[in-house]
N, C-alpha and C positions, 0 to 999 in steps of 0.2 A: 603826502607823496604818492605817486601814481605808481603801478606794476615797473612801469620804464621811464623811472627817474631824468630826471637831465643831468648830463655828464661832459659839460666843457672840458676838453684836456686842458687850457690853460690855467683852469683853478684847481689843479689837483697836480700838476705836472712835475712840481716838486716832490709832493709824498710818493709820487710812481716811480719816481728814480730810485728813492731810498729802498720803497717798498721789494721794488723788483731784485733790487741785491737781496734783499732778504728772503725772497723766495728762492732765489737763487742758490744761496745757503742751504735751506729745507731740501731740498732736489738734489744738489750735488750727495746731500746724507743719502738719501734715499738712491742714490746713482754709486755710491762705493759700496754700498750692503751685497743691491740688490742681484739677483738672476741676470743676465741678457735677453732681453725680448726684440725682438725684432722691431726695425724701424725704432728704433728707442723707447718704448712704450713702454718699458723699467723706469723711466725717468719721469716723468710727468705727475703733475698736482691734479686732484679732482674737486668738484665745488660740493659743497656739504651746507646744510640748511643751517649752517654757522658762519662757513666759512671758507677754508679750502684745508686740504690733509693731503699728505703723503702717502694715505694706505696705511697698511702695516710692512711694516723693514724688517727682515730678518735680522738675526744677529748673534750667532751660535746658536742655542738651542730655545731664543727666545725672542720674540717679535718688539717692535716698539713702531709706536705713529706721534707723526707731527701736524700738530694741527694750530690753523690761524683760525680763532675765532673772532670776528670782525664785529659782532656784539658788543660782547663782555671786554674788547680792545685786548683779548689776550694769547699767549702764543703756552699751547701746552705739549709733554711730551706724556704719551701713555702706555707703558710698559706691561708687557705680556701677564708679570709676575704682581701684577699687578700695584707697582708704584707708579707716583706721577711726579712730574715737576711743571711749575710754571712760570710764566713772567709777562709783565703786561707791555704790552705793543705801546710804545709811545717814543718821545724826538729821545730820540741817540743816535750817535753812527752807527755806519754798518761796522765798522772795528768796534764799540761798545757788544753790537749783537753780537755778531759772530762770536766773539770770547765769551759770552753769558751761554749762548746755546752751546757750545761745546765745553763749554763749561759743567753746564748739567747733563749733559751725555754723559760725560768722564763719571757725575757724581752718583747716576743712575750705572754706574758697571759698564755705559755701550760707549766705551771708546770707541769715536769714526774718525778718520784720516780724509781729508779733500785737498782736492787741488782748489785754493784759495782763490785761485786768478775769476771772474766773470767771464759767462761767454755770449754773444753775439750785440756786444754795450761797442759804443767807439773809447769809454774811457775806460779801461779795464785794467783799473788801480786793483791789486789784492785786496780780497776783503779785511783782511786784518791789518790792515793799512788806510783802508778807505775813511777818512776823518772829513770828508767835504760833502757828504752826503748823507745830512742827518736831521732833514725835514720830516716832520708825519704827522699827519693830519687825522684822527680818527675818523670824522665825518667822513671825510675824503676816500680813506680806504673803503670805509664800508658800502659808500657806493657805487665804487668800482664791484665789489662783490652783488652788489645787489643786480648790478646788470647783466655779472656773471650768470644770476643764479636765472633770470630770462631764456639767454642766449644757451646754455647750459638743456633748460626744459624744451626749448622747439629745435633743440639738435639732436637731442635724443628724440624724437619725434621723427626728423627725419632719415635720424641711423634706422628706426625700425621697416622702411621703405624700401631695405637691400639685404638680400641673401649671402652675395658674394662675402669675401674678406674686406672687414671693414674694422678701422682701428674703433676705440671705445675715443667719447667726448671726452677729451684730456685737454690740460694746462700745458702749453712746453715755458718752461721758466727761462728756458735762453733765450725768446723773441717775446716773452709774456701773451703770447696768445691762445685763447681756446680754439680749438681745432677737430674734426672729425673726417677721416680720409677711406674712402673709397679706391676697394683696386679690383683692376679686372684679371688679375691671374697672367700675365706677359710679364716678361724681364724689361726694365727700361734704359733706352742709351746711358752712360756712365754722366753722372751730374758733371758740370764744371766746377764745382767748389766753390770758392770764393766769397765765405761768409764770414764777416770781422770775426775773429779771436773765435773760430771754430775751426778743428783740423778738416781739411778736404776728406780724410776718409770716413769718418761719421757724414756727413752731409752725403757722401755717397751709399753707403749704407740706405738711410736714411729712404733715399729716392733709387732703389735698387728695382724696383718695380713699377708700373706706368697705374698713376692713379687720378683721382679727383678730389681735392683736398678743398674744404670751406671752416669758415673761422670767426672768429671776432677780436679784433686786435683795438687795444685800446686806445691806439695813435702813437706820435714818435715827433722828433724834430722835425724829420722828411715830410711827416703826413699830420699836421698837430691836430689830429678830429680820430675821435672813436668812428671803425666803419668796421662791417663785415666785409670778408670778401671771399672768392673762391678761383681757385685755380688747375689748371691741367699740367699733370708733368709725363714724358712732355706736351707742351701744347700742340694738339695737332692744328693744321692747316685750316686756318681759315677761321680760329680760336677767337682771336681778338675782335672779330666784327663781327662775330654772331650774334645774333637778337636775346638782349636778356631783359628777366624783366625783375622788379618795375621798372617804371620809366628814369626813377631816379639812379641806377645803375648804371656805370658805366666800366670800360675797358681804360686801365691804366696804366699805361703804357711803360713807366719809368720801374713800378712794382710788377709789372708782366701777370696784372691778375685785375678782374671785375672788382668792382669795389662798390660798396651802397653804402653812405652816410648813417651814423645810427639814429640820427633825428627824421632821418626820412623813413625810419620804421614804428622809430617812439612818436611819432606825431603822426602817423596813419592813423587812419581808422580802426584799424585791425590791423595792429601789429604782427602777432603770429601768425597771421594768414600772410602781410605783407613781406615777412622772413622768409616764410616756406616757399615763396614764392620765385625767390631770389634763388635760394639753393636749390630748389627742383630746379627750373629753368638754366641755371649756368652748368649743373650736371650736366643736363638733358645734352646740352650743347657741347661740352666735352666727351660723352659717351657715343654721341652720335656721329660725330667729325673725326672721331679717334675708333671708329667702327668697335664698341664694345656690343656684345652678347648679349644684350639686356634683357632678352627673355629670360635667359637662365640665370640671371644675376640678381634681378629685381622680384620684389614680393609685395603682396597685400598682408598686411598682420591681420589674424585673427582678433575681432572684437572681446 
């Protein structure tokens, strides 16, 4: 198997239903503990040469992390005071999960409370209800991480390209995508909302400020193909028909954001030359049409 795996949504499509409730889960723990960071950056999964974690979650006077090791097929919790519990990732519902995982919270002392419901799914059954979604494919998962942990190393590559305020490469478990966002210091018009089973005032939170956001999303009923893509909020004028490259990029009209298939980077030449290339260039063209600063925003990293 090559650095950048092949990854049909259609033979994995099932375990990402299941899977994403289950992250979902993970995140929500990690969203009742945690602080308020801005734009929600309390909330979000990181990719780890295992897996994916939650960080460490406060929780009185002692921390605890959740981590998917995509390996070992197993889901561990590790506590400050140093106990653990574990349980291995395989076909249950997400009602089996969720009562195991808060199960062993309870039995490690971190009582956490969640609002049950899913956010940004069109079926947004309770998890502790949810008994129809209970596919999982170990294979499957692990190579959805494996293309994480790709997409993951040449974004961080490209965060180190900007000075300004720029989120950290994070997971959001509400649309399951990696993401790394660029802002140039403006307030932005107030979002319209409108995102399934998310309240309009997070979403506006959220985009409270005018940025350049890029990603990798591993596809959806709307769009069934893993693509990167990158977007402006708001888009300024003349966004959608600016020149991006490669060639196999394009402006998507229905998603209001560029998009590049992820076989047209796994099957380059040069993949992370052919990534970096995507996301300098569709910046370039939201920072420039959106008159951003970019002398004072952008940087060379030191060798």
């Amino acid at each position: 198997m090559g650095a950048w795996p092949a990854f049909p949504y259609e033979e994995w499509k099932n375990t990402y239903q299941t899977l994403h409730r289950w992250l979902q889960i993970a995140g929500k723990v990690r969203l009742a503990q945690s602080p308020w960071v801005n734009h929600q950056w309390h909330v979000t999964l990181y990719v780890t040469s295992r897996g994916l974690t939650t960080s460490p979650i406060p929780h009185g006077t002692r921390t605890f992390e959740i981590v998917f090791d995509f390996i070992d097929s197993a889901l561990w919790i590790h506590a400050s005071d140093g106990r653990s519990r574990t349980m291995m990732l395989e076909q249950q519902s997400v009602a089996r999960f969720y009562r195991r995982l808060m199960g062993q919270l309870e039995d490690l002392e971190l009582p956490v409370k969640i609002n049950p419901k899913p956010n940004e799914v069109a079926d947004a059954t309770p998890f502790n209800e949810d008994q129809d979604h209970k596919f999982y494919d170990p294979d499957a998962a692990a190579n959805f991480w494996r293309v994480l942990v790709q997409a993951d190393r040449v974004f961080k590559q490209f965060r180190g390209r900007f000075a300004g305020k720029c989120s950290p490469v994070h997971l959001f478990w509400g649309g399951c995508d990696l993401a790394v966002s660029r802002f140039n210091g403006r307030r932005a018009p107030e979002h319209p909302g409108g995102v399934p089973n998310m309240p309009d005032r997070l979403i506006r939170e959220a985009y409270s400020h005018e940025c350049s956001s890029c990603g990798f999303w591993p596809g959806g009923e709307s769009f069934p193909q893993p693509m990167f893509f990158s977007y402006a909020y708001p888009p300024p004028a003349g966004f959608s028909t600016a020149r991006v490259r490669p060639e196999a990029a394009r402006f998507d009209s229905s998603l209001g954001e560029f998009v590049l298939p992820y076989d047209a980077v796994r099957e380059s030449a040069d993949p992370d030359a052919t990534l970096l290339e995507f996301l300098q260039s569709s910046y370039e063209a939201a920072a420039d049409l959106g008159g951003w600063d970019r002398a004072a925003l952008e940087m060379k990293p030191p060798k």
